[in-house]
LONU-412967 format. One record per residue (C-alpha): residue in one letter; x, y, z. Coordinates in steps of 0.25 Angstrom, whole numbers, padded with zeros to 4 digits, always signed. Layout:
aXYZ
...
REM end
This chain:
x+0168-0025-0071
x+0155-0018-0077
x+0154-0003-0077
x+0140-0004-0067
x+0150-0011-0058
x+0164-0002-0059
x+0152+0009-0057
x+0146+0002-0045
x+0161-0002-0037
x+0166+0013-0039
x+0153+0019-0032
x+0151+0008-0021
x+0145+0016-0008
x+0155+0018+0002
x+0146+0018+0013
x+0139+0027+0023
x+0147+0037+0033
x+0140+0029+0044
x+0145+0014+0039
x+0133+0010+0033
x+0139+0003+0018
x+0131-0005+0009
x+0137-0020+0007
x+0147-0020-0007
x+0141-0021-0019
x+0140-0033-0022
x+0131-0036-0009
x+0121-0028-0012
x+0120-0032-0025
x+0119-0048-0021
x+0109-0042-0012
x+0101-0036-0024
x+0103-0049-0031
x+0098-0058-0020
x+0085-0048-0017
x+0083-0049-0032
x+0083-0064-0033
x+0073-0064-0022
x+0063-0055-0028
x+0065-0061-0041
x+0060-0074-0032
x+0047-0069-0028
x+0042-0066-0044
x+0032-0073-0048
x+0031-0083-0060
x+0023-0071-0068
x+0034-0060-0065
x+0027-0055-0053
x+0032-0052-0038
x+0023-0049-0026
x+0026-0049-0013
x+0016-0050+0000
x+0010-0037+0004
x+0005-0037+0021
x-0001-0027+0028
x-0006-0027+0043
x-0016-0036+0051
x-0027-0029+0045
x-0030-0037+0030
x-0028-0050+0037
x-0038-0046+0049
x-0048-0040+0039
x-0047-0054+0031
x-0052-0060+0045
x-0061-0053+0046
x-0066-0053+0032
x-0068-0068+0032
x-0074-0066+0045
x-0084-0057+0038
x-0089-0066+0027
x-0091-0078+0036
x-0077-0087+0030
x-0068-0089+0043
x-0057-0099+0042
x-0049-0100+0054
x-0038-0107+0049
x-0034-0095+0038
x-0038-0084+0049
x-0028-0092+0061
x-0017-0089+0050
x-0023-0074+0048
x-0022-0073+0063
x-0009-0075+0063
x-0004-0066+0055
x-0011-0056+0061
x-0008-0059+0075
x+0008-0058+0070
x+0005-0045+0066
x+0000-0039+0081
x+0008-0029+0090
x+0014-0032+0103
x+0002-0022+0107
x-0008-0029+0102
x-0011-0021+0091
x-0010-0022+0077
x-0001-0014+0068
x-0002-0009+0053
x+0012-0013+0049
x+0024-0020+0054
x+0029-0013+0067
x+0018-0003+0068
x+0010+0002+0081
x-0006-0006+0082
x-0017+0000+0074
x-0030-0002+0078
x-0039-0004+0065
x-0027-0016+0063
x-0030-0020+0077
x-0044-0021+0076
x-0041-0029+0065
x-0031-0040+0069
x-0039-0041+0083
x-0052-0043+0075
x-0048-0054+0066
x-0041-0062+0078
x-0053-0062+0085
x-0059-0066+0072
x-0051-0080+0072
x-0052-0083+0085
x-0041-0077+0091
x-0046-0075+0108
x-0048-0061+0112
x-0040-0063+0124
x-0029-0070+0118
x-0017-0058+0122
x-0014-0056+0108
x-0029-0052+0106
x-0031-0045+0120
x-0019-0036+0117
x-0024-0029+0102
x-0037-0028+0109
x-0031-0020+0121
x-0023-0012+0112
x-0035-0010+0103
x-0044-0005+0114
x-0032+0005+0119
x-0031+0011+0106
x-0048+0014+0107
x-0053+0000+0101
x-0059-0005+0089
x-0066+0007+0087
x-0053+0017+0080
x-0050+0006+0071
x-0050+0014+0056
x-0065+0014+0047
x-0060-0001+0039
x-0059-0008+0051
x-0071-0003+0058
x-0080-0007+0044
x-0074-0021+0048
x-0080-0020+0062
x-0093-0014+0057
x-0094-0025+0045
x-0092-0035+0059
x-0103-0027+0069
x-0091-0023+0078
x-0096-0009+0077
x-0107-0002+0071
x-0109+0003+0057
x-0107+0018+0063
x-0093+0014+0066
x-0089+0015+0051
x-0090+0026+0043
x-0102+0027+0034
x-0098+0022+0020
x-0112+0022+0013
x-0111+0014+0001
x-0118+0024-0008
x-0104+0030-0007
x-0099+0023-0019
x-0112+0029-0028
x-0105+0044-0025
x-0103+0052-0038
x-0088+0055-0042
x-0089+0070-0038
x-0094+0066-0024
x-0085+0068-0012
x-0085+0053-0010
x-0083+0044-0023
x-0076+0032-0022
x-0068+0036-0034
x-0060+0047-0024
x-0055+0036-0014
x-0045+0027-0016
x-0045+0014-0024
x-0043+0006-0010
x-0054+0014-0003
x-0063+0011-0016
x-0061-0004-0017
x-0063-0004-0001
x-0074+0005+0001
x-0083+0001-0010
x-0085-0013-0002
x-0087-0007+0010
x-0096+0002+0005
x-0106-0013+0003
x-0102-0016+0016
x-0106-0004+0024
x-0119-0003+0016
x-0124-0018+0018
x-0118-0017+0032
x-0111-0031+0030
x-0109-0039+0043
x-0098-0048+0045
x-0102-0062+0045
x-0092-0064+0057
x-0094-0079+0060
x-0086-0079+0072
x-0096-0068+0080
x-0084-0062+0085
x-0082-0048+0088
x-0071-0036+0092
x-0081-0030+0104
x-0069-0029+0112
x-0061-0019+0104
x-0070-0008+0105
x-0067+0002+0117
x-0081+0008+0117
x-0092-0006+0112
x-0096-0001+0096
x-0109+0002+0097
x-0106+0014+0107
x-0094+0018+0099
x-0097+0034+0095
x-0085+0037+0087
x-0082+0028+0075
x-0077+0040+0063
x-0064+0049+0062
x-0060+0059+0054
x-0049+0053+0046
x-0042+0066+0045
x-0048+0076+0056
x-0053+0086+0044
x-0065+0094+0045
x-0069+0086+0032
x-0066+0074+0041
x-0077+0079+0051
x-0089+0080+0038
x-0086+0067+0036
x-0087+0062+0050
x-0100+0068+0050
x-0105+0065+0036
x-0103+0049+0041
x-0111+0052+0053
x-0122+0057+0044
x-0119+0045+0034
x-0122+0034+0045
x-0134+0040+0048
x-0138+0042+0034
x-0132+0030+0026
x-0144+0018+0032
x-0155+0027+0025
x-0147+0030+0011
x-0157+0025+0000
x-0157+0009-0003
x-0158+0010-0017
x-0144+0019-0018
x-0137+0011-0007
x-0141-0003-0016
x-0135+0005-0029
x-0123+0009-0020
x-0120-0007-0015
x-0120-0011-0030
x-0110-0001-0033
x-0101-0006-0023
x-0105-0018-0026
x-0100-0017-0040
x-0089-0010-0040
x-0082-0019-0029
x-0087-0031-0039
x-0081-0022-0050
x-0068-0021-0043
x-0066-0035-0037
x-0054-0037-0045
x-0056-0051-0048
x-0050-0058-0037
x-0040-0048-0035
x-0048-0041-0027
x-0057-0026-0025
x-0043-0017-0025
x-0034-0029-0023
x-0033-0025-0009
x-0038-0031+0003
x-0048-0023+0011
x-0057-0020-0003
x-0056-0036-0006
x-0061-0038+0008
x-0072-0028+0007
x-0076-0033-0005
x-0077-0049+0000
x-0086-0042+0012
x-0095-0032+0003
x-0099-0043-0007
x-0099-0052+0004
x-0111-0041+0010
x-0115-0042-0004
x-0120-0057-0003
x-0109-0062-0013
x-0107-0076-0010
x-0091-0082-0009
x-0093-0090-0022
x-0099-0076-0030
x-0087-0075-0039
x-0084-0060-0035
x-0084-0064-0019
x-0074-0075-0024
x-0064-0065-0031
x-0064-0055-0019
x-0061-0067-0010
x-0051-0072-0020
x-0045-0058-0020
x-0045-0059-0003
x-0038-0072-0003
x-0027-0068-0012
x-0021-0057-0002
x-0019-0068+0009
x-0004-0073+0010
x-0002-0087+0018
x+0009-0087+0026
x+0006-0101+0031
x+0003-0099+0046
x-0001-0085+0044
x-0010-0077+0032
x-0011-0062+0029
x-0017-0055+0019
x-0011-0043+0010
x-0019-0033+0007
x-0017-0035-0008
x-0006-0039-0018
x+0004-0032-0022
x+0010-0040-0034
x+0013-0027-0045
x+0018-0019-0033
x+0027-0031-0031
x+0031-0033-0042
x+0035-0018-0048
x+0043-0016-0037
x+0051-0029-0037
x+0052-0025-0052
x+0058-0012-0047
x+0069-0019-0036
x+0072-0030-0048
x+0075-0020-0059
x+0085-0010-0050
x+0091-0023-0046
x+0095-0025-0061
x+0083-0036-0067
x+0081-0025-0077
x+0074-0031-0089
x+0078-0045-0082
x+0064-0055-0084
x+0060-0056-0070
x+0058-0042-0071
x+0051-0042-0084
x+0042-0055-0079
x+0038-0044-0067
x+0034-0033-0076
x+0028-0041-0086
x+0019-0047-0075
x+0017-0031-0071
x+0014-0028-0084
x+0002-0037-0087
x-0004-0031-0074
x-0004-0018-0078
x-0019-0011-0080
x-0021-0009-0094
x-0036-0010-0097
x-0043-0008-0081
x-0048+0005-0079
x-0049+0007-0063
x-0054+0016-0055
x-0043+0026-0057
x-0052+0030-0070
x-0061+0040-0062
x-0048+0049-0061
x-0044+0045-0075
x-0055+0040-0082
x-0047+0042-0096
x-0034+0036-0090
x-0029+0022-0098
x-0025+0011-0085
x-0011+0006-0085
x-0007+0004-0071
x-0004-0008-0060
x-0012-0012-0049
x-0005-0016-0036
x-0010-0031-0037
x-0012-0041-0046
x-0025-0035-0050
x-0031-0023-0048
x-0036-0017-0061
x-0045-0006-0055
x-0035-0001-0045
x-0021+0001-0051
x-0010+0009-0045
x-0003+0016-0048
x+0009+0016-0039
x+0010+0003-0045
x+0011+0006-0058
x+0021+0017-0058
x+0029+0007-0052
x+0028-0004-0064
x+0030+0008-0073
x+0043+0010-0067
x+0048-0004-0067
x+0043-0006-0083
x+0049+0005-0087
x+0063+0001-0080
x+0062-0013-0086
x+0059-0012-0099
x+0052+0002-0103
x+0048-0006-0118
x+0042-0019-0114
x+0032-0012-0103
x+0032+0001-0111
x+0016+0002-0114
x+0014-0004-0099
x+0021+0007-0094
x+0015+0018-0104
x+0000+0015-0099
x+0005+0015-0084
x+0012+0028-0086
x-0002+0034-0094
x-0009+0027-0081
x+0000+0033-0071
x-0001+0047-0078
x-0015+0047-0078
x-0016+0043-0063
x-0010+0056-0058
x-0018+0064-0049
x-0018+0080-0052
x-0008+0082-0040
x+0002+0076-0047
x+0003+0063-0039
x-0003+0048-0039
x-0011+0039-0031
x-0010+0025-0031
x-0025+0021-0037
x-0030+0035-0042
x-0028+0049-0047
x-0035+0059-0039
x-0039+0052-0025
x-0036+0065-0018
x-0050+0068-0010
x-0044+0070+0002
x-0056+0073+0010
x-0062+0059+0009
x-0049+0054+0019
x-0060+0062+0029
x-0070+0052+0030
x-0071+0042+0041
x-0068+0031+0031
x-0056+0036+0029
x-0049+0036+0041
x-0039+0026+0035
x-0033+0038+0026
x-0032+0031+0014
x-0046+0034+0007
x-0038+0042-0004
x-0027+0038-0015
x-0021+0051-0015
x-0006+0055-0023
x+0004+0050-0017
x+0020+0052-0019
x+0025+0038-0019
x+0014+0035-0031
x+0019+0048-0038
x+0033+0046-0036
x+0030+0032-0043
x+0022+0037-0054
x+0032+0049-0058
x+0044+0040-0057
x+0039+0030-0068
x+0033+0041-0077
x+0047+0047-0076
x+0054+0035-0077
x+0046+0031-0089
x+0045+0045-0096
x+0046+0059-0089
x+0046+0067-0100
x+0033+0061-0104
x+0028+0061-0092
x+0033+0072-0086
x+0020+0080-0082
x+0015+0069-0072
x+0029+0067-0066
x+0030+0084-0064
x+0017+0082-0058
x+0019+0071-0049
x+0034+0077-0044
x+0026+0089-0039
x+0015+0079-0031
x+0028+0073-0025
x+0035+0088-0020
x+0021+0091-0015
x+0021+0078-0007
x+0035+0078+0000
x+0034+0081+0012
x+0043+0091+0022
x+0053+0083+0026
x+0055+0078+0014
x+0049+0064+0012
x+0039+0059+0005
x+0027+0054+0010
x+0023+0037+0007
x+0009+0032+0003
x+0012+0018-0002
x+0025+0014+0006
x+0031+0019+0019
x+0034+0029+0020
x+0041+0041+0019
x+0052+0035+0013
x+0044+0028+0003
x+0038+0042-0002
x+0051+0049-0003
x+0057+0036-0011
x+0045+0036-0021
x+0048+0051-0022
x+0060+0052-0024
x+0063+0041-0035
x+0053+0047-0043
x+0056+0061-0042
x+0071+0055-0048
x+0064+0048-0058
x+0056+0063-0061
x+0068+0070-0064
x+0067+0078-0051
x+0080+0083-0048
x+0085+0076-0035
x+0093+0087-0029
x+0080+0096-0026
x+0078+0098-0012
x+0065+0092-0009
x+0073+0079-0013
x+0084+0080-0006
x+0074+0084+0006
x+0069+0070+0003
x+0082+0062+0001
x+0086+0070+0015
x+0074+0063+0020
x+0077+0050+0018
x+0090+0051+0021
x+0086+0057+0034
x+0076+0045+0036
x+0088+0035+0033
x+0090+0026+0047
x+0101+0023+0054
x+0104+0010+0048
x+0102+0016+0035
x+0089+0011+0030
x+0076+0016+0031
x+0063+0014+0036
x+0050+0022+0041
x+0041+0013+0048
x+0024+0017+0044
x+0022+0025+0056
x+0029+0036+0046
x+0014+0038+0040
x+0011+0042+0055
x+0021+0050+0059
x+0035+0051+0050
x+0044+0052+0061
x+0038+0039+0067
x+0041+0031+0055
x+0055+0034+0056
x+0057+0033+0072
x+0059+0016+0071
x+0072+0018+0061
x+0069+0005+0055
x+0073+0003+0042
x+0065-0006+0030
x+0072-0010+0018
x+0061-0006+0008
x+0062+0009+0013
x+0076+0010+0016
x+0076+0006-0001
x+0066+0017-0003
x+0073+0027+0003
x+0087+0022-0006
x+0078+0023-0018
x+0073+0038-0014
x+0088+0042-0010
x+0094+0035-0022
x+0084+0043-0033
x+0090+0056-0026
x+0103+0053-0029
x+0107+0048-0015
x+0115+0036-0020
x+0129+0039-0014
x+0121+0044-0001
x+0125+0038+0013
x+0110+0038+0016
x+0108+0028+0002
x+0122+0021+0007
x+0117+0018+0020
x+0104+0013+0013
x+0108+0004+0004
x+0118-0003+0016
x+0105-0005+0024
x+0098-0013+0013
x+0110-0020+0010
x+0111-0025+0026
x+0096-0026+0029
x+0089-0039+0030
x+0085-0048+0019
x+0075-0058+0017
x+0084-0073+0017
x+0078-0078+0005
x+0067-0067+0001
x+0069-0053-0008
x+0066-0044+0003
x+0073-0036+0015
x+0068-0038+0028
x+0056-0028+0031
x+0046-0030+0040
x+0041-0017+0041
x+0030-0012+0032
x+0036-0001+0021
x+0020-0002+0014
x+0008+0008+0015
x-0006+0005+0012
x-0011+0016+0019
x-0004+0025+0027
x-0007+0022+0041
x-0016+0013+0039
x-0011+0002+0029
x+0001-0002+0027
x+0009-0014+0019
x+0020-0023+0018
x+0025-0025+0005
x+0034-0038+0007
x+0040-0034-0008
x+0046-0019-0003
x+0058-0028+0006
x+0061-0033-0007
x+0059-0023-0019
x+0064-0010-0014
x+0077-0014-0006
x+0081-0022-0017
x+0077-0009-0026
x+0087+0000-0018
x+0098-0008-0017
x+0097-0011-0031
x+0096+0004-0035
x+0108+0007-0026
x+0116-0003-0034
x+0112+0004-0048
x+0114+0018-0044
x+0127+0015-0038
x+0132+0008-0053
x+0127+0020-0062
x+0132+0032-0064
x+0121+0042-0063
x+0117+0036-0050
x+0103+0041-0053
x+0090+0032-0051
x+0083+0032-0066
x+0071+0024-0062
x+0058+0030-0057
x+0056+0022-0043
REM end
């Protein structure tokens, strides 16, 4: 018998006060070995892993409805859209943004439109119910500012009923409130394209004539109120007036200027098309930019409309009787993270790793300079994007995490990969200490006031779970050398938490996502785990633990916290999250970790897949707006958790040396 295993048997759980025991030893690690050859089943011949990644009715519908724009309808491809999206409708009628959740209007708007759209019959009851639920909510009229371009691209409504979004926007200088370099990289890559669009006042071609006149409670044309105040400010209130005033202004604004403006839009959108990857690798830009060259006059065989089609074409996944499309690919996401779950499940420096992060390796950003440069416009690349390729835009989150899994594997072979990340990283920290995901310094706050952003996700401020990943691998690569931006980003992250305790989560949901990000890292800083803001939050979570013993916080929690509480359903992916944020605090021999690690063990598996069973979405686009399932987090972070357990109940420190 090995030490590791004399080690293991002598501190095997006992079990919770309450009966809650994990199985022995040895079932929990076939369990690991069985999710582990499942995963290992899903790499690709190249090394890399990807997974599907779904969001709501609404990129499916707005694919309809795109090809409905340009005049290419085939109605055998959109019977198999209409499925998919008919499967995804509310008892109510309504359409939801997630899995479980209550109906949305904009998302209603949307799924209704593009039924009607491929023949579905008005009457037909499944039809007739979203559009009485829609009219009950106050019609098409609310639906957010994105979905109302749609209906004014259509004539469904008026030009009025958008904001004004003059295209000589993008000719701003950079000290000018507005400049395109202070939004976010998604706003950017969506905007720019629209901005065409709103200036040539494009019009669908709409082959079918049809139209959503019934879902308006007051007929368009005598509608009077089309802008809010996102956020009820005074500055709010300027801006509402300063669009009145544009409205009224922008038809007269010089031809010469607005012509030098198009051209610029034009440009950079060419610029930026990313091959047939696609403008931002993320749906909606792509689709703007098929319709704004489109408006443009480019034909389907110019080689730029080609790749932006191309680049349309690769989110579409066939599911034989049904299609949807993801909002973009996430294939180094993917593919760090199962890196992560493999190498705490033991595949340390074993090849199918080492395929994996080779393939990560030749992605990395090495000679590109995006548009991070306007920030740091003496700052060398040396991140990862999100996707296959997306040269202009990488993240950052991204690459913290491919930091942290070189370094584990094999800190010489990726050594220089992993200095120019870390000198990229660095250089991507904004003065409050903290990082965005796309850009340092996207902190103009005011601009979430106008009325095109009533989607609240204009910005790409700091956030903690971005920092918490960035400090943990610059501490788990070197803290001493490092040391001034991990001081500086630990401060962001006590600035960020919040009363009770928690920490509050941008990218994943949601709570309990925050306060895991946070708290590995803080480990990994050096922070000393006994100090009371931590043990406020390692109290939280263990006061957040349900019944079963898993946990689970459904996305209403970005409305209101206690709501995404109140369901006491439990999710694999955040019930490991949770085990990860308690084991870093030292909460190993903890009932609460106990009673965690049982509920993984029992929970439901896929028969002959690498996931846990998850159907609800544990993914934020943007919150309370946009959210995501990543099909891949049922099979990375369980399997991450349980694999943990296993190593930190065989050592002797008992203490987490790794930086996630």
């Amino acid at each position: 018998m090995s030490m590791a295993e004399s080690t293991a048997e002598r501190q095997e759980p006992a079990g919770s006060a309450d009966g809650f025991s994990p199985p022995p030893r040895a079932d929990r690690q076939s369990i690991i070995d069985t999710q582990v050859a499942h995963l290992l089943g899903m790499q690709k011949d190249d090394g890399h892993i990807v997974f599907e990644l779904e969001a709501d009715c609404t990129i499916p519908a707005e694919y309809v409805l795109l090809r409905h724009f340009v005049g290419v309808v085939d109605a055998g491809r959109e019977e198999r859209l209409a499925r998919y999206i008919r499967k995804l409708q509310n008892p109510d009628g309504s359409w939801p943004l997630y899995h479980d959740g209550s109906g949305n209007i904009s998302a209603t708007v949307k799924g209704y439109w593009a039924l009607k759209l491929v023949g579905d019959d008005i009457d037909a009851p499944h039809m007739k119910k979203a559009r009485e639920w829609l009219l009950s909510e106050g019609g098409a009229a609310k639906a957010n500012v994105f979905t109302r371009i749609m209906m004014a691209l259509y004539r469904q409504i008026p030009w009025h009923g958008m904001p004004c979004i003059p295209v000589e926007a993008i000719l701003m200088p950079e000290w000018f409130p507005f400049h395109m370099s202070k939004i976010a990289y998604w706003s950017r890559t969506v905007l720019t394209p629209l901005l065409i669009l709103y200036a040539k006042r494009a019009k669908a071609a709409n082959p079918t004539g049809r139209n959503i006149d019934e879902l308006f409670v007051v007929p368009p044309a005598k509608q009077r109120k089309w802008q809010i105040n996102p956020t009820g400010s005074k500055i709010g209130e300027m801006f509402l007036l300063l669009d009145k005033a544009l409205q009224k202004a922008e038809p007269h604004f010089p031809k010469g200027v607005r012509e030098r403006a198009i051209r610029k839009a034009e440009e950079f959108t060419l610029s930026h098309l990313n091959g047939d990857h696609g403008l931002g690798a993320i749906y909606p830009a792509m689709a703007n930019a098929v319709m704004a060259l489109h408006a443009l006059g480019y034909k389907r065989d110019n080689p730029h409309m080609q790749d932006a089609w191309n680049a349309v074409e690769e989110l579409v996944v066939d599911r034989g009787e049904e299609i949807y499309l993801q909002p973009c690919l996430s294939p180094v996401w993917d593919t760090s993270l199962a890196a992560h779950a493999l190498l705490e499940a033991g595949e340390k420096n074993g090849p199918r790793v080492i395929e994996a992060l080779d393939w990560l390796a030749e992605r990395q950003i090495l000679d590109h300079v995006g548009d991070w440069a306007v920030r740091r416009p003496n700052l060398r690349p040396g991140g990862w994007a999100f996707q296959y390729e997306n040269p202009d835009y990488p993240d950052v989150d991204d690459t913290a995490v491919v930091i942290l899994a070189m370094h584990r594997a094999d800190q010489e072979r990726y050594r220089v990969n992993i200095e120019r990340a870390c000198e990229w990283v660095v250089g991507m920290q904004s003065s409050s200490g903290g990082w965005g995901a796309f850009d340092p310094e996207n902190e103009h706050f005011y601009l979430n006031s106008i009325p095109f952003a009533d989607h609240g996700a204009l910005l790409d401020p700091p956030t903690v779970d971005v920092t918490a990943r960035c400090i943990g691998a610059l501490a788990q690569v070197d803290e001493g050398h490092y040391a001034a931006a991990i001081h500086k980003g630990v401060g962001f992250i006590r600035r960020e938490q919040a009363a009770d305790g928690s920490w509050f989560g941008r990218w994943g949901a949601n709570y309990i996502y925050g306060t895991w990000s946070a708290l590995v890292a803080l480990k990994a800083t050096g922070e000393d785990m006994h100090q009371p803001y931590i043990r406020k939050a390692v109290q939280w979570l263990k006061d957040h633990q349900h019944a079963d013993g898993g946990w689970g916080e459904t996305l209403e929690s970005y409305e209101d916290l206690n709501n995404g509480f109140s369901a006491g359903i439990s999710t694999p992916s955040q019930t490991a999250w949770a085990l990860l944020g308690l084991m870093s605090a030292g909460e190993l021999d903890s009932e609460a970790v106990t009673r965690g690690i049982a509920w993984l063990a029992n929970a439901p598996r896929e028969a002959d897949g690498p996931r846990w069973e998850e159907s609800h979405w544990t993914g934020t686009g943007f919150p309370k707006v946009f959210y995501l399932k990543y099909h891949g987090y049922a099979a990375f972070f369980p399997l991450w958790a349980m694999s943990r357990y296993e190593n930190l109940i065989a050592s002797n420190d008992r203490e987490v040396p790794w930086g996630i």
